[in-house]
C-alpha atoms as an extended CHARMM CRD file, in Angstrom:
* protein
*
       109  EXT
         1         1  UNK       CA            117.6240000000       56.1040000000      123.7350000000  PROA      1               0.0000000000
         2         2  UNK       CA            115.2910000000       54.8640000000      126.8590000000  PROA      2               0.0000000000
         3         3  UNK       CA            114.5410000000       58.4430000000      127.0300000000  PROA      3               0.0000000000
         4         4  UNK       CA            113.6530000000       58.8350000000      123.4130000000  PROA      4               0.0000000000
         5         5  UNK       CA            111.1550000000       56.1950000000      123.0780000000  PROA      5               0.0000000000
         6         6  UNK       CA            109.6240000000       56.9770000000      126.6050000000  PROA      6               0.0000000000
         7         7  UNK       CA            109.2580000000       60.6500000000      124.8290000000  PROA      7               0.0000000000
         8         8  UNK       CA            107.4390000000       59.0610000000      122.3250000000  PROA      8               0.0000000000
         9         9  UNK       CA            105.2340000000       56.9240000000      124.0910000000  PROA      9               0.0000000000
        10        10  UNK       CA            103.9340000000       59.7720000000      126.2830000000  PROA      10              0.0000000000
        11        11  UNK       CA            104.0090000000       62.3220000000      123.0820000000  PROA      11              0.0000000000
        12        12  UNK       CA            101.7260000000       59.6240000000      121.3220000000  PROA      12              0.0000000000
        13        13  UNK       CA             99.5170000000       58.7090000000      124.4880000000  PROA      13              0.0000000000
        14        14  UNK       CA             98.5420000000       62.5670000000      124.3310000000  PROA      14              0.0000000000
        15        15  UNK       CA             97.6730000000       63.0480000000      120.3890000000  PROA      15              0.0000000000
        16        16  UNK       CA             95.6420000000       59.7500000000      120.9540000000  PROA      16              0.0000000000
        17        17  UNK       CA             93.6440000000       61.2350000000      123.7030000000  PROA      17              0.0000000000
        18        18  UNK       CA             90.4780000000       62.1480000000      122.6870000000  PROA      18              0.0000000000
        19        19  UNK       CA             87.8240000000       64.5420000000      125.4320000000  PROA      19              0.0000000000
        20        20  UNK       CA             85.0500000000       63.4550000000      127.0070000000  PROA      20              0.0000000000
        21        21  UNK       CA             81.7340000000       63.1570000000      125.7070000000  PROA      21              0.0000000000
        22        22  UNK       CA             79.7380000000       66.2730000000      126.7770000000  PROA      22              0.0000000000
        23        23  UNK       CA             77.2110000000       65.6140000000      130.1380000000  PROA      23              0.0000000000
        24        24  UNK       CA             73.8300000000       64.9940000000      129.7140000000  PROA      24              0.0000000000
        25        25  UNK       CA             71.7580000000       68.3060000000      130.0030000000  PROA      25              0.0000000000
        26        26  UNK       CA             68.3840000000       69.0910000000      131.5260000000  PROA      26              0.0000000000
        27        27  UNK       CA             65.7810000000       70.4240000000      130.0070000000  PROA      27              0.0000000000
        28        28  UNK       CA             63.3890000000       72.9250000000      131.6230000000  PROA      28              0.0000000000
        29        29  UNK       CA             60.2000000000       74.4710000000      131.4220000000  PROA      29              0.0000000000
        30        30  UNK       CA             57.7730000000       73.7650000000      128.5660000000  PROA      30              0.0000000000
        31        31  UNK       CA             60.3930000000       72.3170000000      126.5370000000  PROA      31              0.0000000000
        32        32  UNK       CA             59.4540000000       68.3880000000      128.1110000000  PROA      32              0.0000000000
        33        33  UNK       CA             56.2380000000       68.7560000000      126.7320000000  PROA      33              0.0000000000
        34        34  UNK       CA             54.9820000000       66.4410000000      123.7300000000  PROA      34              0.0000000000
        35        35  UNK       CA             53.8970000000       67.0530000000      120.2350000000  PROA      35              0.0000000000
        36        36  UNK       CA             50.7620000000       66.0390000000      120.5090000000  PROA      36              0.0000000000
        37        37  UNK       CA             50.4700000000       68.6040000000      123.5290000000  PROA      37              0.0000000000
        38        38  UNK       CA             51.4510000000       71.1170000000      121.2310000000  PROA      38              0.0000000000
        39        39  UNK       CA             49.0290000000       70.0460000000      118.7830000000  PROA      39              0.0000000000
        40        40  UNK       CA             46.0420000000       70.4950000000      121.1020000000  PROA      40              0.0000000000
        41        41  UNK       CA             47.2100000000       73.7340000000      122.3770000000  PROA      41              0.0000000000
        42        42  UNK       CA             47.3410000000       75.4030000000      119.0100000000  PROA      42              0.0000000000
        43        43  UNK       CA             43.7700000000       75.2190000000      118.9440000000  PROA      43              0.0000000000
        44        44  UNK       CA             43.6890000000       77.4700000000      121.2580000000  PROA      44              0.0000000000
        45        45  UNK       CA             45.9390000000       80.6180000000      122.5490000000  PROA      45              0.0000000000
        46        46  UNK       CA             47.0520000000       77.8890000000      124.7580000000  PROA      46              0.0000000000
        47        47  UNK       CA             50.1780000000       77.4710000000      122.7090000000  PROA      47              0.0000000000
        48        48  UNK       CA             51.8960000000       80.6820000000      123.5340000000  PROA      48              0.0000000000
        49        49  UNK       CA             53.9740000000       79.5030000000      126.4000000000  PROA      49              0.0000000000
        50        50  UNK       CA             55.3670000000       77.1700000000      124.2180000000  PROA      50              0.0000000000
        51        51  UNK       CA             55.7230000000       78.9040000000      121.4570000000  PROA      51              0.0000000000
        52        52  UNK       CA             58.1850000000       81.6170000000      123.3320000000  PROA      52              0.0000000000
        53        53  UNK       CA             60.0270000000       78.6220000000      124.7400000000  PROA      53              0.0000000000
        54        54  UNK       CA             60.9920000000       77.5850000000      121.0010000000  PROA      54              0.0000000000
        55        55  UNK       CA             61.6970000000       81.0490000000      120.1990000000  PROA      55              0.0000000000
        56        56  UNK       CA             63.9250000000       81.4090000000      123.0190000000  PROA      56              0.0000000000
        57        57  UNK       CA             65.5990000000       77.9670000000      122.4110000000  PROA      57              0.0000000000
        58        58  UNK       CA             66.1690000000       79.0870000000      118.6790000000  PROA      58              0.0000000000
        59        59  UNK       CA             67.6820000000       82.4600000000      119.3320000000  PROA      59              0.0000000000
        60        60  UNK       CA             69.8250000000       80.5610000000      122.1410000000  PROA      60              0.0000000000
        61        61  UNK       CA             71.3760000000       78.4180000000      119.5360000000  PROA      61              0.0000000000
        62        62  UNK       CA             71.7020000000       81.0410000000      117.2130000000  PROA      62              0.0000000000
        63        63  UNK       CA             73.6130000000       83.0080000000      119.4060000000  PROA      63              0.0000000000
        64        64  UNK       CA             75.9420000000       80.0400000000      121.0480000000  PROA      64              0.0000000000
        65        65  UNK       CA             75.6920000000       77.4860000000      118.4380000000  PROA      65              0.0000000000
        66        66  UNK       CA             78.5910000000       77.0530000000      115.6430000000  PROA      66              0.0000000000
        67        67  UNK       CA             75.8070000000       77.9300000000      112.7260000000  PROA      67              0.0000000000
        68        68  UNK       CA             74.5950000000       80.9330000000      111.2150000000  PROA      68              0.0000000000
        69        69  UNK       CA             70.3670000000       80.2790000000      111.4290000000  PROA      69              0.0000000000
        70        70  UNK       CA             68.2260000000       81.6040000000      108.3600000000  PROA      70              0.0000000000
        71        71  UNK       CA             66.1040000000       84.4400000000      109.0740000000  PROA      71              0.0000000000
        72        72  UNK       CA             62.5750000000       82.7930000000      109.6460000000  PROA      72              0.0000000000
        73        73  UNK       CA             59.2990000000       84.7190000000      111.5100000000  PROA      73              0.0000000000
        74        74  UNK       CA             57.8370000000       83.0450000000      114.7470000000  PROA      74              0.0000000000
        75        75  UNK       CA             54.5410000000       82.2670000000      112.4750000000  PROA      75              0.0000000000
        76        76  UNK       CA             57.0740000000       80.5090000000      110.1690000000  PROA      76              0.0000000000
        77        77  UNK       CA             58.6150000000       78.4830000000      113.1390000000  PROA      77              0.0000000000
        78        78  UNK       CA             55.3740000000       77.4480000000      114.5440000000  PROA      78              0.0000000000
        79        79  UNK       CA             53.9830000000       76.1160000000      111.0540000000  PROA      79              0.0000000000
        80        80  UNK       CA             57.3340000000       74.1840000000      111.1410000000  PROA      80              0.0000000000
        81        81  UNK       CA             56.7690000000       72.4870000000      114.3870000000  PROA      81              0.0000000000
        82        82  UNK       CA             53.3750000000       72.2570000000      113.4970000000  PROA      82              0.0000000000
        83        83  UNK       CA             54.1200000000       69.9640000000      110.6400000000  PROA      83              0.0000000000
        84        84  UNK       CA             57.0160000000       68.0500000000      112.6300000000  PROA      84              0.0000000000
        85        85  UNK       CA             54.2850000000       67.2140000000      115.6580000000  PROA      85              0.0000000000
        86        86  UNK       CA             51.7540000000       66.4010000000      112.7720000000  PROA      86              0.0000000000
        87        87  UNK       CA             53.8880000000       63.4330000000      112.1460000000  PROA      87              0.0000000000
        88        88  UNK       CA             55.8350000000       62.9500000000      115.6420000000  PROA      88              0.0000000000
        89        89  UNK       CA             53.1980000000       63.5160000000      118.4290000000  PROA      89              0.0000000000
        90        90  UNK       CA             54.9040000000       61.1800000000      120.9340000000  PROA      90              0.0000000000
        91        91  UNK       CA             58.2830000000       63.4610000000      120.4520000000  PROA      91              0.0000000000
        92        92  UNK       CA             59.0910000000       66.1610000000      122.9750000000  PROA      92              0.0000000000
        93        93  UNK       CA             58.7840000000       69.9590000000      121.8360000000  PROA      93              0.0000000000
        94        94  UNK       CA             62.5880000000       70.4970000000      123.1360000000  PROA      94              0.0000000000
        95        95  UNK       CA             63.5710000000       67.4600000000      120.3740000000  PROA      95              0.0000000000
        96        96  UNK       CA             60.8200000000       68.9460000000      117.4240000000  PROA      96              0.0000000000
        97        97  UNK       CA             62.8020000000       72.5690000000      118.1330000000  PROA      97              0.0000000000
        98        98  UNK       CA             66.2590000000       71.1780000000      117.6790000000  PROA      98              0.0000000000
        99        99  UNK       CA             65.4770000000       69.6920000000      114.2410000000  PROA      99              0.0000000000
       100       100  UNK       CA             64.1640000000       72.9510000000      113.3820000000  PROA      100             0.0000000000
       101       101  UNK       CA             67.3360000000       74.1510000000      114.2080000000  PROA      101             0.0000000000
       102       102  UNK       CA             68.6310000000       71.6330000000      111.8160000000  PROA      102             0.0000000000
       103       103  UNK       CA             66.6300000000       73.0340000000      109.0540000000  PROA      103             0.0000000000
       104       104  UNK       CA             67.6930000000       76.6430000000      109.7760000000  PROA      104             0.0000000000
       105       105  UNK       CA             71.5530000000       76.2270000000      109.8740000000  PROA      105             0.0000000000
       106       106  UNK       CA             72.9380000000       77.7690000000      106.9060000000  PROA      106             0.0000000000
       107       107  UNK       CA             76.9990000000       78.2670000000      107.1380000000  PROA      107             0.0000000000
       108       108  UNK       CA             79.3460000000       77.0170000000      110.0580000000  PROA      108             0.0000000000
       109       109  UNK       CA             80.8180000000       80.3040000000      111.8330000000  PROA      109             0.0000000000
């Protein structure tokens, strides 16, 4: 009987277990930079850089992530972050491209 309920207990203690929270992650390159950063560099062909970085980022998610992304042109993606920095200048390009992501997912793989 001990060795019933000690089954139990340790059966229990392992459905209950839940993983550990993934590790903060670094972001590199041009991703740290700010909206408003962004902002001034479309002005000018300034923006490029950046503008592969998202690209790259995007297609990166789209290949890894769990979620088909629509099918969208880089001019398309830009206007999108565009419009995001218009109102969020203080946010970082890396947190603008990941709620473009948001707005691209279209079905869970």
């Amino acid at each position: 009987m001990k060795f019933v309920l000690f089954a139990l207990l340790l059966i229990s203690g392992v459905a209950a277990a839940q993983p550990a929270p993934a590790a903060p992650y670094t972001t590199y390159g041009v991703g740290n930079g700010s909206c408003g950063e962004w902002l001034h560099d479309r002005k000018s062909n300034g923006w490029f850089q950046t503008g592969e970085w998202v690209l790259g980022y995007v297609s990166a998610y789209g290949y890894y992530g769990d979620y088909q992304l629509k099918h969208v042109d880089s001019e398309a993606m830009a206007a999108w972050i565009d419009n995001y920095c218009q109102k969020n200048p203080l946010d970082s390009i890396e947190t603008a491209t990941q709620h473009l992501i948001e707005a691209l997912k279209i079905n869970k793989r």
